[in-house]
N, C-alpha and C positions, 0 to 999 in steps of 0.2 A: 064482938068479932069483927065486925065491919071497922071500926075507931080500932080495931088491932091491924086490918089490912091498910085502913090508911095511914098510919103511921107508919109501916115498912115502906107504904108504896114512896113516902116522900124521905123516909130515911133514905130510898133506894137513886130517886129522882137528886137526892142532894150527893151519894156517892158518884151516880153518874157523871152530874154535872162538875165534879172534882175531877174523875177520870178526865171528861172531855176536857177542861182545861191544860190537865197536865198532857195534855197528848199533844194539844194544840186545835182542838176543833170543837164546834161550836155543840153547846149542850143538846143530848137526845141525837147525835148524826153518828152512824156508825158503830162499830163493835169497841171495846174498852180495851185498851190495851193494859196490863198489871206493868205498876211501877217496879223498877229496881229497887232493892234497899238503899236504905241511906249510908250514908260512908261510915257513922256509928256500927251499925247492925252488919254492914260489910268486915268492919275489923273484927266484932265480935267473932262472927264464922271464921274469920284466918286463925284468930284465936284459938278458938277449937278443934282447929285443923293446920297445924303450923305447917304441916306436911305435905299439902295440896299445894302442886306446882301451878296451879288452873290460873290463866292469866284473867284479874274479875278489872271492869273499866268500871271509873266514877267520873262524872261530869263536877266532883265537886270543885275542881282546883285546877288553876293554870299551872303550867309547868317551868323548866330554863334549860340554861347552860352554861359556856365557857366563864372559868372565871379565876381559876389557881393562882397561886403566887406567881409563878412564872408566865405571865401572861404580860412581857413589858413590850409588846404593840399596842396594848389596850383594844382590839378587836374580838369581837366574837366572845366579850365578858358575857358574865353570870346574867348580870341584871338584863341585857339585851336582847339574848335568848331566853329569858323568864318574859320578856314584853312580849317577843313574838309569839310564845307559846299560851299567852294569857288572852291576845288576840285571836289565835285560832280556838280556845276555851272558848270566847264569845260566840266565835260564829256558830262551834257545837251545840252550845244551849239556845239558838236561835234553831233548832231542829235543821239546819241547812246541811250538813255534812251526816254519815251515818258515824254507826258509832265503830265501825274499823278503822276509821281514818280516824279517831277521837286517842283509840288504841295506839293506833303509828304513830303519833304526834307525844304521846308519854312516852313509848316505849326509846325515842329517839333525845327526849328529855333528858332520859335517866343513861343515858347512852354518852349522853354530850356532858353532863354531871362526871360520872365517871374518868371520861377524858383529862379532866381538869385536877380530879386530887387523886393519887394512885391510890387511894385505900380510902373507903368511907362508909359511915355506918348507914342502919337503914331508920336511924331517928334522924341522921344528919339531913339525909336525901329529901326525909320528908320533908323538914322544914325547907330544904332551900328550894325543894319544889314545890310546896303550897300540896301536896298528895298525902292522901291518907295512908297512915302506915299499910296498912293490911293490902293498897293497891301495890304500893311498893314492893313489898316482900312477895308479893306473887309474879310481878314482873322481873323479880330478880332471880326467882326460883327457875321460872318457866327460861330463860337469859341463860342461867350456869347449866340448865340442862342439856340444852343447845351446843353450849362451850364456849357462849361469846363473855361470858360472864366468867370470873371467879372468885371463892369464895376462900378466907384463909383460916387457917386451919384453926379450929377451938376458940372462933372467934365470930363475929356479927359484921364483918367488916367485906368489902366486896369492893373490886375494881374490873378492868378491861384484863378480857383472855389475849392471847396469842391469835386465838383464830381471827378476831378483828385485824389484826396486822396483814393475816395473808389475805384478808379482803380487798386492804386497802392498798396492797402492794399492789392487785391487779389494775387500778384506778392509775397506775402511773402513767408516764406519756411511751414507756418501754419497761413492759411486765419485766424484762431480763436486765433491767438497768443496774440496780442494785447486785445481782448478782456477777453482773460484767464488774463494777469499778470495786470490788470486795478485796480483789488482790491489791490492786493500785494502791487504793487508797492507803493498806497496810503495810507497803511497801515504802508509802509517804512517809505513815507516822514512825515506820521503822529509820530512815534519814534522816529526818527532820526530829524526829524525837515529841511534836507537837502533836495537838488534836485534829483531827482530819473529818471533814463534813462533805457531802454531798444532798446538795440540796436540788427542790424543782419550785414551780411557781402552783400557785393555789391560789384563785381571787386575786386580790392586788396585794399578797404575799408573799414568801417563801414559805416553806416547811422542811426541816431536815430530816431527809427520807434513810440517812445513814451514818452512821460517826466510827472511828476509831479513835480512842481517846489516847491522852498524853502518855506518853510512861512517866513522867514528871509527877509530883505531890501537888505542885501548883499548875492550874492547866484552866484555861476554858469550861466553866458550866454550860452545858446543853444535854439534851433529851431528846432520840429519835423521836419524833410527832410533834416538836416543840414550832412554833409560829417564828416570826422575825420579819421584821418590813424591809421594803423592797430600798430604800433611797440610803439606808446608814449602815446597808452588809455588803460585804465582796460580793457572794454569790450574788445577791439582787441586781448589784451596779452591771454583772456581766452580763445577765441574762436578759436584762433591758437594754445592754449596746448593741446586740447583738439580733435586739428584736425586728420584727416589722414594723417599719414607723406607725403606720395604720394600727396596727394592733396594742402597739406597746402605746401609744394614745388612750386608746381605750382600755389598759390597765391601769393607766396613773391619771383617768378618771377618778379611777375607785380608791386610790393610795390616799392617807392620809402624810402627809409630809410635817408629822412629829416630832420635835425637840425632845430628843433622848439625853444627850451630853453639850458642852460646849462645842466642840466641832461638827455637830450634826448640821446637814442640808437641808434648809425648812424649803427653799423657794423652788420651784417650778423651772423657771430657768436656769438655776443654776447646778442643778440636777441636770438638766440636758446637757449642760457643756460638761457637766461631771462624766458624761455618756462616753460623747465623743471622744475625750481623754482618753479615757477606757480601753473604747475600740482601736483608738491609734497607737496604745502600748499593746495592746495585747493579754492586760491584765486587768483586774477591780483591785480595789483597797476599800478597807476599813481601818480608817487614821484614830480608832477610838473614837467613833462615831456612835457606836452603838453601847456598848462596853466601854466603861472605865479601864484602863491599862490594858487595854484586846486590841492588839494590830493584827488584822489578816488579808492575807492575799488571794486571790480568788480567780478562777480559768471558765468557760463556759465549756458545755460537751455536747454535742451535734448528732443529727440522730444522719437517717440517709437521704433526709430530702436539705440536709447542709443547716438546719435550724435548730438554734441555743432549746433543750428540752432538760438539763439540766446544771447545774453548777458545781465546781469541786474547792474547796480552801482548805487553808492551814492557816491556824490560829495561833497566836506566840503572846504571853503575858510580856507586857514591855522591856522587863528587864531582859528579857533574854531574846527581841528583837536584834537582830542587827542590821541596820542598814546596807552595809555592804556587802552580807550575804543574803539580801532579796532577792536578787537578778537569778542567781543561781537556786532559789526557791521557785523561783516564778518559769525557767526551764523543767526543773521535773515537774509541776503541774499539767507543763501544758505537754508532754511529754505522754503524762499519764489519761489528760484529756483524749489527746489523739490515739492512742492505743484503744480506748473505751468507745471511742464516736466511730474508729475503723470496722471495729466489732458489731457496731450498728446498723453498719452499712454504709456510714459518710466515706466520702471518694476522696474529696477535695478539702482538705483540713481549710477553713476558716484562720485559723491562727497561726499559717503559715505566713502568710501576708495578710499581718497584722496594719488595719485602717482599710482594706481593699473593699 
């Protein structure tokens, strides 16, 4: 009996001494905390419970992000956001962080995954997030329950809801911007017959927060939430001539100045006189800078304190460019600009006296 209690007391002493390890503290100190399952025995249960929306956290795997086909800034790729999320995975399993921020850091993974391919499965995610299926499927459960999620119909396949749009509509620099330039802009592509964008800045980018697309078969590809650098688009060129020097510094800091096409602007300087041009017509261009056979024109739009908060263009496949009805394209822009920045509250249109 005695040789039976000492053999539990040291089976007991060797469990302890695992507990304490895995907890982080030195053997015999302290109450044992019980481990989580492994991400094995985690999926088993999702397994058996397809049905539980219960969001379950594994430390076992970093996570990412941006990364689609349409991603020609090369910014905010897959592999970049899988580093930094594989980084805050380290500092998790250093016991440093609890494990709700362990949660916010997948759930914002699988969020930013999303963004990049409109439709993708939950074997797809796993892999490109290093995540156990059974974590995924519950965070996508607990996701569509919400409504930020959706999922399509008779299928395994899941992207970004609607309701993320009106999240991120509030995040603009004028909640009512989009809704102000909605008529303009459709008034544009009704004229003009071309695709019509309204863009803002984001980091040292653009992002197009609205579009009206061509009536044309042939027309400009874009995607409202689609990225684009700031030095080889209309909207970029305006919204940096227009900037605070101080500030607009400290955005093309962060710009990378990438060879897109032959007529792209790689230098520094030569980008800034690209500016001033700019602000002394009154307008931006994209010469097929960015886009192969994509000439657009572009106007800046003013909120009330008289400061570029977003950009408006029209886009034209070359062929059907005309040089000598720009002038008259580049009027109703700013036409349509001023209507939208008055509705804002700007007094004093900027683009009246154009270089002032």
């Amino acid at each position: 009996m005695g040789s039976d209690r000492l053999i539990l007391r040291r089976k007991g002493d060797a469990f302890l001494d695992r507990g304490s390890r895995l907890a982080g503290r030195p053997p015999g100190r302290g109450p044992v905390r019980r481990c989580r399952p492994r991400p094995d025995e985690a999926h088993d249960a999702a397994r058996r419970d397809l049905s539980s929306p219960i969001v379950s956290l594994s430390k076992s795997a970093p996570a990412s992000g941006r990364g689609g086909p349409e991603s020609e800034s090369g910014s905010h790729t897959m592999e970049q956001t899988s580093e930094r999320i594989r980084t805050m995975d380290e500092d998790i399993g250093d016991s440093k962080q609890p494990e709700s921020v362990a949660a916010v850091l997948k759930v914002f993974a699988i969020l930013n995954a999303l963004g990049e391919r409109s439709d993708i499965g939950i074997t797809d995610l796993s892999v490109r997030l290093a995540m156990p299926k059974a974590t995924v499927y519950r965070f996508l459960q607990t996701m569509k329950s919400l409504g930020y999620v959706r999922q399509e119909a008779g299928s395994e396949r899941y992207g970004l809801a609607m309701r993320m749009f009106e999240i991120g509509a509030k995040a603009l620099p004028s909640p009512d911007l989009v809704d102000l330039a909605k008529h303009p802009m459709q008034m544009l592509a009704d004229s003009t017959g071309e695709t019509v964008h309204l863009g803002s800045l984001i980091d040292s980018e653009i992002i197009y927060i609205h579009k009206v697309d061509s009536r044309h078969m042939l027309g400009m590809y874009s995607r409202v939430g689609r990225r684009a650098p700031l030095h080889c688009t209309a909207i970029g060129k305006v919204l940096m001539a227009w900037e605070h020097p101080e500030r607009r510094d400290r955005i093309l800091d962060g710009a990378e100045f990438k060879r897109f096409r032959d007529k792209t602007i790689t230098e520094r300087p030569a980008f800034l006189a690209e500016l001033a041009q700019v602000k002394r017509q009154g307008f931006g261009e994209d010469r097929e800078e960015f886009d192969d056979h994509i000439r657009c024109l572009g106007v800046p739009i003013f909120d009330r304190l008289g400061q570029p908060i977003a950009g408006l263009s029209v886009s034209f496949p070359t062929f059907r460019f005309d040089e000598a009805k720009a002038p008259e394209v580049v009027k109703m822009l700013q036409a349509a600009s001023r209507g939208i920045s008055e509705r804002l509250g700007c007094t004093h249109f900027p683009l009246d006296a154009p270089g002032a």
